[in-house]
C-alpha positions, 0 to 999 in steps of 0.5 A: 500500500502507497501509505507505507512505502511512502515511510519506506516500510514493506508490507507482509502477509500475516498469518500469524494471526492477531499478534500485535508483532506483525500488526493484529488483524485487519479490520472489516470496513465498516469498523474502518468507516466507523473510526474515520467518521468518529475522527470528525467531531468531538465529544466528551471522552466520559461521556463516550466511555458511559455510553461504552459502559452502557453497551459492553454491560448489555453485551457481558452481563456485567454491571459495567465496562469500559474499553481500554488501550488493549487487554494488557491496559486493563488488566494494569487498571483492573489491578489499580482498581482494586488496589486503590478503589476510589480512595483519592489518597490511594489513587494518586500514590500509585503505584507506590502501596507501601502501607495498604494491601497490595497481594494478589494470589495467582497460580504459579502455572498462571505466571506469564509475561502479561502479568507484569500489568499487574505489578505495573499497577504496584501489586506483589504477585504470591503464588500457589501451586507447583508445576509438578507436571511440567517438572515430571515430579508428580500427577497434581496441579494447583488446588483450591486449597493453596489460593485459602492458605495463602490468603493474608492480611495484606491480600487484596485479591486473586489474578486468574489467567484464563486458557483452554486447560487452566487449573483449578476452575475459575468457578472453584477459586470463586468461591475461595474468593467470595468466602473472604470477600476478595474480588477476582481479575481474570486474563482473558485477552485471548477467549473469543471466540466462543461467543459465550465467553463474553458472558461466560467469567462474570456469570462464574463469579468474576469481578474484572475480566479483560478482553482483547479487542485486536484478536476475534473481535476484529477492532483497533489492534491497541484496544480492549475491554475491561468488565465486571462490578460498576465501583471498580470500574468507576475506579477505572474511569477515575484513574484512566481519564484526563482528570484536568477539571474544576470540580464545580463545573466537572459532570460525569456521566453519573452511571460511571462516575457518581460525583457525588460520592467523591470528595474531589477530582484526583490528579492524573492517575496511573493509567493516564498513558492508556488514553483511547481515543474516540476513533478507537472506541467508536471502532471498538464498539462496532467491531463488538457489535459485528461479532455479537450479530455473527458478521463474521461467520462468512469469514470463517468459510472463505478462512476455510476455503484459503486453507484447503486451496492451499493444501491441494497445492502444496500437497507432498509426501514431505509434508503432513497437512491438517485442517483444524474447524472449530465450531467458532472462529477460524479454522487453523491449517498445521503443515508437519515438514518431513525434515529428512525428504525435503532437507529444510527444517521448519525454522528454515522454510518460515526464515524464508518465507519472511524473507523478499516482499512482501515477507509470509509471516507464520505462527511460530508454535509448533516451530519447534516439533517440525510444524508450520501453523498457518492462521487464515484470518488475514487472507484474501484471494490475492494474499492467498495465492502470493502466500502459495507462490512462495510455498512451492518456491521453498519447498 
């Protein structure tokens, strides 16, 4: 595209996926169209983000939302809200905690390098559980009972990274949670699609839960959504908006700020350089609108038809092919390269595909064990048949 050779930078073709490294999905029209007609006027960030909160409640279940800078903003604010409520003295010494409560239980199989959104907020991370599994040193996971015995004084509550096989369930380390009245924020950046999921967490219990809004749900690479108990996210709003008002003259939305249970205006807050602008909220909030009204289903067979096109082509005794079709989302295509027939490993075919321009851009798990995963979200006609081309060149 003339926009980016214009800067001298070369386009790829992405089927990585949604990573952010190879700049997330590409949005649907309608939520471009959407962003460029918002970029025209101005409004009231605190009144768009009420309006959010209104839509992305009915949509979760959840008493409130709000959209975020990405997943990983929100669960830095998710934690400050929890940490600092709408305590003014709190808020404004973060992420500095010495003196008030600041632990949050997680799993040790939970550990990720997300959670270091976490300790942005200024949290202590105190972990339960052994990866005994992965160690090859016994048959148990973590259990609910190690989140109760961990739980002190100075615990303000418990971080859960939600995935396909976390352990325990969330539902169990809820009810550790609500015996000792702790709230619970739940990482689940990457758990759309299914559908249900966006109503799934606060159904089981969660107080916060955050999503992307750069991966299934096609919107702004750089933004997310943050659900759960209305008060948080008033702590929320409170930490993350330009606070720059009189007070006399400041009327917030009072469904997401509720003035008169404040005793002033705080001064910039922790999460002030996760500012979102109005065009990504506008583009957040019709992209969630599309998957909701399953825009995207139509995708997900052309998806599937990119992948078998490529199959048919690169079909070969070096290498293995596998479909995978979920019931939502897109399908996924695995290629396991016969290293000793086609003498190339499978490091060496993805160097060179994202090699030349535009480069092929695959997903790197499975690289390791001898497989090329190919995610089809960005696909077209066009792209498929470059990414093809320069397939059988390689192999």
């Amino acid at each position: 595209m003339a926009i980016y050779d214009n800067f001298g930078v070369r386009t790829i073709i992405n089927v990585s996926g949604a990573s952010t490294r190879v700049g997330g999905a590409l949005m649907p029209e309608e939520v471009v169209d959407s962003m460029r007609e918002a970029a025209r006027e101005s409004v009231s960030m605190a009144e768009l983000q009420a309006a959010a909160s209104r839509y992305i409640s009915n949509v979760t279940g959840a008493e409130a939302g709000y959209v975020t800078s990405g997943a990983s903003a929100g669960l830095t604010l998710a934690t400050a809200s929890i940490i600092a409520g709408c305590d003014l003295s709190k808020i404004d010494k973060l992420p500095q905690t010495q003196g008030f409560k600041n632990e949050f239980i997680i799993s040790r199989e939970h550990r990720n390098g997300y959670d270091h959104a976490a300790r942005l907020a200024g949290a202590t991370l105190v972990e339960v559980g052994m990866n005994e599994i992965v160690a090859n040193a016994g048959v148990r996971r973590t259990e609910p009972w190690e989140y109760e015995v961990a739980i002190t004084d100075s615990t303000v509550g418990i971080y859960y990274s939600q995935g396909p096989d976390s352990h325990p369930c969330l539902t169990d380390v809820v009810k550790v949670a609500q015996k000792f009245k702790l709230p619970v924020i739940v990482d689940a950046a990457g758990e759309l699609p299914p559908k249900a999921n966006l109503r799934r967490f606060i159904e089981m219990g969660a107080d916060l839960v955050a999503f992307s809004g750069g991966k299934a749900l096609l919107g702004p690479q750089s933004t997310g959504i943050l659900c759960g108990k209305k008060h948080l996210i008033t702590s929320v709003a409170l930490q993350n908006l330009d606070m720059d008002e009189f007070f006399d003259i400041w009327d917030p939305p009072n469904d997401l700020i509720p003035k008169d249970t404040l005793p002033g205006i705080p001064r910039h807050g922790i999460g002030r350089g996760f500012k979102v602008s109005k065009e990504n909220v506008v583009g957040l909030l019709t992209a969630l609108r599309l998957f909701v009204e399953d825009n995207y289903e139509s995708n997900y067979i052309d998806q599937t038809n990119y992948l078998k096109s490529i199959v048919s082509a690169i079909s070969s005794k070096a290498l293995e092919t596998r479909i995978f079709a979920p019931e939502e989302g897109s399908p996924i295509l695995t290629i396991r390269v016969n290293e000793e027939v086609l003498q190339k490993s499978a490091f060496e075919i993805s160097r060179q595909l994202k090699n030349g321009n535009p480069g092929v851009f695959v997903q790197e798990v499975g690289l390791g064990e001898g497989i090329i995963t190919i995610h089809p979200m960005n696909l077209n006609e066009d792209r498929t048949r470059i990414l093809t081309k320069k397939l059988l060149s390689i192999i």
